[in-house]
N, C-alpha and C positions, 0 to 999 in steps of 0.2 A: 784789380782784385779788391774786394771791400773784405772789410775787418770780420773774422768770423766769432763767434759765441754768442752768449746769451744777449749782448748788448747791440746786436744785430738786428733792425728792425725802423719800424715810422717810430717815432717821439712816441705818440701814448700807447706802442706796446709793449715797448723796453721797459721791465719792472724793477721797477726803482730801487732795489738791492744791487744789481745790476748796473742802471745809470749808477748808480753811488761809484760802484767797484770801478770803472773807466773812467770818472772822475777824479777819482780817488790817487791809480794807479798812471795816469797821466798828465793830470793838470796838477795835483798835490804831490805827485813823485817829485816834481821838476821843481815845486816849489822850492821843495825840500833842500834839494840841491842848490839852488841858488842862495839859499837860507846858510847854511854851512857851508860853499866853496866862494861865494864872491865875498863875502868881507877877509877871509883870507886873501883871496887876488889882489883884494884891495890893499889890504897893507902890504903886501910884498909890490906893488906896482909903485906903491909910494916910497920904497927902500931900493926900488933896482934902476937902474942907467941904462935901460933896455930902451928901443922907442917903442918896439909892443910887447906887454908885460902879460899877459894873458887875455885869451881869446873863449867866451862858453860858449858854446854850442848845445841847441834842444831840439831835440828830433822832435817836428811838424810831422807835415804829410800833405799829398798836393790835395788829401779829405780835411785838410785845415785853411784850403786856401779857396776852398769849390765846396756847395752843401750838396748833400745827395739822399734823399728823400728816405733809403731805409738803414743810412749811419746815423743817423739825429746821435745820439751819444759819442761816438766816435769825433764824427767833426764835430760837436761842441768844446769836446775837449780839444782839441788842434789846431782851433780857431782859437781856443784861450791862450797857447802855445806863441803864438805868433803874437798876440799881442802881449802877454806875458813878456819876452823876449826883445819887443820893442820899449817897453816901457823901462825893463833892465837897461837897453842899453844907453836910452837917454837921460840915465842916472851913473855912469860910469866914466871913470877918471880917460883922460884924452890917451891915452895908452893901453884901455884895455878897449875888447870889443864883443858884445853879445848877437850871435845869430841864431834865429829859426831856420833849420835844415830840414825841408824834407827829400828825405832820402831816396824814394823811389821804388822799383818795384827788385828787389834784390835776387830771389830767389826765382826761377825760371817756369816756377809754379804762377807766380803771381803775371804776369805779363810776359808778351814777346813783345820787345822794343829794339828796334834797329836803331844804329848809334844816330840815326839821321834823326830820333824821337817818334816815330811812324811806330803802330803794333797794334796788335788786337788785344781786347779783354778777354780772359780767362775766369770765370766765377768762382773760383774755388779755392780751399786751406793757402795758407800763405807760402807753405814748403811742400814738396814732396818727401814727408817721413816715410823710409823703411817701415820692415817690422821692427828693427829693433830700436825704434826712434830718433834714430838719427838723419841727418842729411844725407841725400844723395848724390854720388860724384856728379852727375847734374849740376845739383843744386851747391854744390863745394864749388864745381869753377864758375858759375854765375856769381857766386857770393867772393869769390873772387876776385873776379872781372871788377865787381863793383869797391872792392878795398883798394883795387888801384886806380881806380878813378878818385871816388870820394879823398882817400887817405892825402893825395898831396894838393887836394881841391880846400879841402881844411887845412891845412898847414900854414897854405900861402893865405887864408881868410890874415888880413889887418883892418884897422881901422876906418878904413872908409869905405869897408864892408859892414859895421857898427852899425845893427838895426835892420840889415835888408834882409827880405825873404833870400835864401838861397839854395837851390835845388840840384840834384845832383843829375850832370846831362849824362844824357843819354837810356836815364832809368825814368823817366815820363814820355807819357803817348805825348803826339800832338796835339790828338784833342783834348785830351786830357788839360792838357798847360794851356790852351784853349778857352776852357770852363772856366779857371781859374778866376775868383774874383780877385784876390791879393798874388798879383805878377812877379814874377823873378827880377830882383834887383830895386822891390818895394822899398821905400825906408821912410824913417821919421825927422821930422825937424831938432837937427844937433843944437840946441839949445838949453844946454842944464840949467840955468836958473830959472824955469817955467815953474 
């Protein structure tokens, strides 16, 4: 499923109100967050007797690990994501751990994918809304399906998961993960005094 709205397009047709706003809302969201929640992590990890003291997590997307010719906006920002994400985590105390997640295709709108990662592309909205804008029981136990996957696939993320691309199985085609330039299980050289 590719990203829909105005930021949907080749590079020089997306108008640059636009690129800003997916910029803005994906790469500056996350900043933000990293801005206000890791130096708190930080000091709490340097106060607790845990061996992993916190774990962030920033939703990618397998459009931040593969380009595709009419996201230009999309995967710019989710390619920032990943390395954004790397570059936290080889700044972060040996007890905590920063991953890029892309999540997959959640809702039943956006892809069929057998758990084997085999499926075909769907071109269309990312949910199937009602009219009254909500999800549909569809798209509730597919968004399901994927809370009990993701939920305890995050849990168990530690520290020598710190830095790696990690994707949620079973919510990527094959070919899809295929495409990929930045592969599941990527990571950076754990070296903090670089």
């Amino acid at each position: 499923a590719l990203p829909q709205g105005k930021s949907h397009g080749r590079a020089w047709e997306v108008p640059l109100k636009d690129f800003d706003e997916t910029i803005d809302m994906n790469v500056k969201g996350v900043a933000n967050m990293v801005r206000h929640f890791i130096p708190q992590m930080i000091q709490n990890a340097t106060s607790a007797s845990d061996s992993l003291t916190g774990t962030f997590v920033a939703m990618s997307s397998g459009l931040g690990r593969s380009p595709h010719p009419h996201c230009a906006a999309y995967c710019a920002s989710k390619f920032a994501i990943e390395g954004m994400m790397k570059s936290v985590a080889m700044s972060l105390p040996d007890s905590m751990c920063a991953v890029p997640l892309a999540p997959g295709f959640v809702a039943p709108s956006q892809k069929n994918v057998t758990s084997a990662g085999e499926g075909t592309v769907q071109h269309h909205h990312l949910s199937n809304i009602n009219n009254r804008g909500c999800p549909t029981d569809e798209d509730k136990s597919h968004i399901n399906r994927w809370v009990n996957v993701a939920g305890p696939m995050i849990l168990r993320l530690n520290r020598k998961d710190n830095g790696r691309s990690m994707s949620v199985k079973g919510f990527h085609t094959l070919r899809d993960r295929q495409s990929w330039i930045i592969q599941d299980g990527t990571g950076v050289p754990m070296n903090n005094n670089m």
